[in-house]
C-alpha positions as CSV (number, residue, x, y, z in Angstrom):
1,X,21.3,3.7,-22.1
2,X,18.9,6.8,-22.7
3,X,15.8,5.0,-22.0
4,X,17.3,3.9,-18.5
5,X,18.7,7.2,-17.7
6,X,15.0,8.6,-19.0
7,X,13.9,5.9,-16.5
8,X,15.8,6.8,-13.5
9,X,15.0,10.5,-13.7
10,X,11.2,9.6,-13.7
11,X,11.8,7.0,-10.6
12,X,14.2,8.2,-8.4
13,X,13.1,11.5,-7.4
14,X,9.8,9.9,-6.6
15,X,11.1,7.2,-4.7
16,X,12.7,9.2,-2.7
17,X,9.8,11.4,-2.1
18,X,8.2,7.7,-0.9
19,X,10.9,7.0,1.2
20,X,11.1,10.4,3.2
21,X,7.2,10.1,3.7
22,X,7.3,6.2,4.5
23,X,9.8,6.6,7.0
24,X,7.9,9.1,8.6
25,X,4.3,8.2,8.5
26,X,4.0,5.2,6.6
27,X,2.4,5.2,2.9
28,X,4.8,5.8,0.8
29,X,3.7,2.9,-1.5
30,X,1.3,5.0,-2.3
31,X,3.6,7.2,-4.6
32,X,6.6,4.7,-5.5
33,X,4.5,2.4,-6.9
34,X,3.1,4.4,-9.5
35,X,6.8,5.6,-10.1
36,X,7.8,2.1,-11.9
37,X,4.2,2.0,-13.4
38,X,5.2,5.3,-15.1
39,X,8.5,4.3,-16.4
40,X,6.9,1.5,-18.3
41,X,7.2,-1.7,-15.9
42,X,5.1,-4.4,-15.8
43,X,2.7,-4.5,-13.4
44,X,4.3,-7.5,-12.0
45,X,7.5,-6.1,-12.1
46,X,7.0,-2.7,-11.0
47,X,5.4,-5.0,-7.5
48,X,8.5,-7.0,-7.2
49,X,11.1,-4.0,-7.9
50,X,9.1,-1.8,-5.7
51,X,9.0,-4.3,-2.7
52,X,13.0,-4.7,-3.1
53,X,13.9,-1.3,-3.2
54,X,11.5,-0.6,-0.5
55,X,13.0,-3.5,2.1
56,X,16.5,-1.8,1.3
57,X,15.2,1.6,2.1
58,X,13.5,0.6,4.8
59,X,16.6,-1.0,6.3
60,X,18.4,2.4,6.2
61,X,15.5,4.1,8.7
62,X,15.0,0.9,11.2
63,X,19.2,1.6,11.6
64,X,18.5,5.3,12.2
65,X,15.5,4.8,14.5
66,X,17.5,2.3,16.3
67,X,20.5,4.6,17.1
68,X,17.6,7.3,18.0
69,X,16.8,5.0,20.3
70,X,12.6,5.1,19.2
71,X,12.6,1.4,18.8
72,X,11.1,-0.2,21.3
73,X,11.9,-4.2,21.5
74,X,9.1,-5.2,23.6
75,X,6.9,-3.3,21.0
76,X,8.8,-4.1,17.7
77,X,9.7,-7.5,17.7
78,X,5.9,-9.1,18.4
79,X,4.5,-6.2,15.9
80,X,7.0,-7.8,13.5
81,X,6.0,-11.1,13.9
82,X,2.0,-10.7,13.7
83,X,2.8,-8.5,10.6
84,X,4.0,-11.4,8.9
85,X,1.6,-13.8,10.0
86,X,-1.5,-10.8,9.5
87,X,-0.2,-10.8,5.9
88,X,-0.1,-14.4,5.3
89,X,-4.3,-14.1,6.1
90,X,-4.8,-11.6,4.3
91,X,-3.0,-12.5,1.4
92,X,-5.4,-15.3,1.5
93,X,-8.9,-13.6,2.4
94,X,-7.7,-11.5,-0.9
95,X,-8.4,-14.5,-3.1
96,X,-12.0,-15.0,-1.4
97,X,-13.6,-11.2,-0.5
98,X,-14.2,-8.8,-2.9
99,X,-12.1,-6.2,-3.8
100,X,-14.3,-3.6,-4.5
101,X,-16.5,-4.2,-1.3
102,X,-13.0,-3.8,0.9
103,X,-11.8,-0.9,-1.2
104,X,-15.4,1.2,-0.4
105,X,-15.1,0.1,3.4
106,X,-12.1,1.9,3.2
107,X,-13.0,5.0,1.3
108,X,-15.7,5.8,4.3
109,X,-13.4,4.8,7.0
110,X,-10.2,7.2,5.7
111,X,-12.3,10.4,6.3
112,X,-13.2,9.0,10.1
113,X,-9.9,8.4,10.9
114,X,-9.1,11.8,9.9
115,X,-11.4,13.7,11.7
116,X,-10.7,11.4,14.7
117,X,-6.9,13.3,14.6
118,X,-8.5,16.5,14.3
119,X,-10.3,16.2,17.2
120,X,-7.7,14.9,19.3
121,X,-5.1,17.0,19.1
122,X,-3.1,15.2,21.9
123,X,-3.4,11.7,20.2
124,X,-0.1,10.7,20.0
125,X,2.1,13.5,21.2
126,X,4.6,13.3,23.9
127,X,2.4,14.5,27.0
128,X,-0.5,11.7,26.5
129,X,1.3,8.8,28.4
130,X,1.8,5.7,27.8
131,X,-0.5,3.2,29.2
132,X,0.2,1.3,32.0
133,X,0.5,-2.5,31.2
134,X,2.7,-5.4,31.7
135,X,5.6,-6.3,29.6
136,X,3.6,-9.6,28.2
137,X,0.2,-7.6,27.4
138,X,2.1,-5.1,26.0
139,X,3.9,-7.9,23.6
140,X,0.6,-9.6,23.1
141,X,-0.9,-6.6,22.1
142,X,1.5,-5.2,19.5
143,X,1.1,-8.7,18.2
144,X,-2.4,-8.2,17.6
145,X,-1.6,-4.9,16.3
146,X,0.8,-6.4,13.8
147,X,-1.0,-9.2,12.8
148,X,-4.5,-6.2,11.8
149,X,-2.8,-4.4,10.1
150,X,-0.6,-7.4,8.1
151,X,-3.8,-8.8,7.1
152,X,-5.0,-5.5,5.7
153,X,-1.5,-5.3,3.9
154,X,-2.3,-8.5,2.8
155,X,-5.7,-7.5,1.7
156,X,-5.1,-4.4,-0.2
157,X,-2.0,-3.0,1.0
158,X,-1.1,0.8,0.5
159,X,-1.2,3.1,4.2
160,X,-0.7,-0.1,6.4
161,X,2.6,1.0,8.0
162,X,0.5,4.4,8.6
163,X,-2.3,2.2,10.2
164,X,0.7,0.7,12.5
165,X,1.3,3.7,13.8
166,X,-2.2,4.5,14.7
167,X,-2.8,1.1,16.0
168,X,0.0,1.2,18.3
169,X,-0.7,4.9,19.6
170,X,-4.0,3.9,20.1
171,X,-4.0,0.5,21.7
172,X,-0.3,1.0,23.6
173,X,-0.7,4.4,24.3
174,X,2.9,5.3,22.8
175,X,3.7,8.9,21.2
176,X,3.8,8.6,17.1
177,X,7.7,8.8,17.0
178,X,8.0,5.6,18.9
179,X,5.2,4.0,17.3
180,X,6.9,5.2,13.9
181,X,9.9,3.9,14.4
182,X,8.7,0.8,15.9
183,X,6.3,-0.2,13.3
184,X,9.1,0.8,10.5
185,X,10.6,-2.5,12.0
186,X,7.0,-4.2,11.3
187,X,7.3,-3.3,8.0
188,X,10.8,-4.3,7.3
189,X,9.8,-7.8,8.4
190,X,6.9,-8.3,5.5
191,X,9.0,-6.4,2.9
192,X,11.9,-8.3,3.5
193,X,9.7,-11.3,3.4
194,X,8.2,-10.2,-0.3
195,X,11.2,-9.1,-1.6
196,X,12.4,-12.8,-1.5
197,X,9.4,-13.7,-3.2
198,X,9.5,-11.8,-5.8
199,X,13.3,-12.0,-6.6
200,X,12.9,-16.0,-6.7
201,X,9.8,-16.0,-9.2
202,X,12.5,-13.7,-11.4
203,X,10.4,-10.2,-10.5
204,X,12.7,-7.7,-9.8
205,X,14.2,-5.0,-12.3
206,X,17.9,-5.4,-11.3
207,X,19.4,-2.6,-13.8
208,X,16.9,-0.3,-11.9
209,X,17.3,-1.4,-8.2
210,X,20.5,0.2,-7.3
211,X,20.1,4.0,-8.5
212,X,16.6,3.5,-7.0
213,X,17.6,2.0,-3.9
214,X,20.2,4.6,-3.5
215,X,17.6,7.1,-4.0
216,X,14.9,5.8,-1.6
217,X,17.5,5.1,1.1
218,X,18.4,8.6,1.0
219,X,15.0,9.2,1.6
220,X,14.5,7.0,4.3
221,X,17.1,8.6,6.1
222,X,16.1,12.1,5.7
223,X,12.4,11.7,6.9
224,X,13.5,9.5,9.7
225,X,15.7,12.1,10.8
226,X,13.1,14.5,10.0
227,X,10.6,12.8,12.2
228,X,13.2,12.8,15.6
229,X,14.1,16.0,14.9
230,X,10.3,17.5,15.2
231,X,8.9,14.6,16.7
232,X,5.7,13.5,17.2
233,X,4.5,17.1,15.5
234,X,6.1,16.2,12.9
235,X,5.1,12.7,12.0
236,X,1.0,13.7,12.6
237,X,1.9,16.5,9.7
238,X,2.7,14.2,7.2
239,X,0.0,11.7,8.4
240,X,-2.5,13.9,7.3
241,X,-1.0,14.1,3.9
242,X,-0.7,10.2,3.6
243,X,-4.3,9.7,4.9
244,X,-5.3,12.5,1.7
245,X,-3.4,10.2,-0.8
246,X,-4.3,7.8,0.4
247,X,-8.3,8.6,0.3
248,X,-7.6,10.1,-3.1
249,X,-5.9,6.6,-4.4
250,X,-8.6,4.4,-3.2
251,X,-11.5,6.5,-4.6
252,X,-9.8,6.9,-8.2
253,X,-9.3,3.0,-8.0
254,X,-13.3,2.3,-7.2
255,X,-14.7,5.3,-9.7
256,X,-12.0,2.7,-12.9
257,X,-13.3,-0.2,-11.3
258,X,-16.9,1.1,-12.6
259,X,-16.4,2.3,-15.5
């Protein structure tokens, strides 16, 4: 009883933290993860529970952006989709490319991303515009959006609901609360999809799920909330704080993988 009381003081405070940033910007993978890790899991383990508690968390800001009123069907439900199927390929072209080559690829292209948002301080906020398209480009295009950025999930994972967001800002033209909200959905629909995984291979820390769960929707409200209540200001603030982690993750994962 003490070591899982030891073990939900160490997790849930973190996964909250994860959920309040996920909801917002994407990323938060980036610090729940580690959470589990910390408290002992296996690494397999620490995966599956992570991914279940996630897809419940992530249930709880999809319901919140949707009675917002950010999620945008047309945009959502094909983003959905080529997530899934992007993640599928991935998960695949994981097996055959080197990890190390993918992981320095991204190290480089974090900081360009970065400055690219410095330097356009409009990119995303509510007086850009949308682009003007039809309904069935627009679908076909969040498809492709999806299906990038589900392969790079696929591939190495953490920051791909962030990349979402930027993909869809940047190719559909839509401010970053909309494209947060919408590619919250996108996410839902692969976590959902691994969660099962992992709870039939037998993966998933059940004693832990429901404190954590409790915890990370908690935070998957309050950063969704967060994020519609500053909008689009609000959700590039905290982008610049996953793209950090995010950089710093990746480069402490190459400088172990030569020693």
């Amino acid at each position: 009883m003490t070591d899982f009381l030891f073990d939900c003081l160490i997790i849930c405070p973190l996964v909250f933290l994860a959920g309040f940033v996920d909801s917002v910007a994407g990323g938060g993978g980036i610090i729940s993860l580690p959470a589990y890790l910390i408290a002992g899991l296996p690494t397999h383990l620490a995966v599956g529970t992570n991914k279940t508690v996630s897809g419940l968390g992530t249930s709880v800001s999809v319901l919140r952006y949707l009675r917002g009123g950010q999620v945008r069907g047309e945009i959502a439900v094909p983003g959905a989709v080529g997530s899934l199927i992007g993640s599928a390929i991935g998960t695949r072209l994981a097996l055959a490319l080197p990890e190390q080559v993918l992981r320095t690829v991204l190290l480089v292209a974090l900081p360009c991303v970065a400055l690219f948002l410095v330097f356009n301080r409009g990119f995303g906020l509510e007086t850009s515009g949308e682009k003007d398209m039809s309904r069935r480009r627009r679908a076909a295009l969040s498809l492709l959006v999806g299906a990038a950025c589900g392969a790079y999930d696929g591939l190495i994972g953490p920051g791909a609901g962030t990349f979402l967001i930027i993909g869809f800002t940047a190719v559909l033209g839509t401010d970053l609360l909309v494209s947060s909200a919408c590619g919250r959905v996108a996410n839902l629909a692969s976590n959902l999809t691994s969660m099962v995984i992992y709870i039939a291979a037998g993966k998933v820390a059940y004693l832990i799920v429901i404190p954590a769960a409790v915890a990370c929707g908690l935070g998957y409200y309050a950063g969704s909330g967060y994020a519609m209540r500053g909008g689009s200001k609000n959700v590039r603030k905290i982008m610049f704080a996953v793209l950090a982690l995010l950089f710093v993750k990746v480069g402490f994962d190459l400088a172990g993988a030569a020693v």
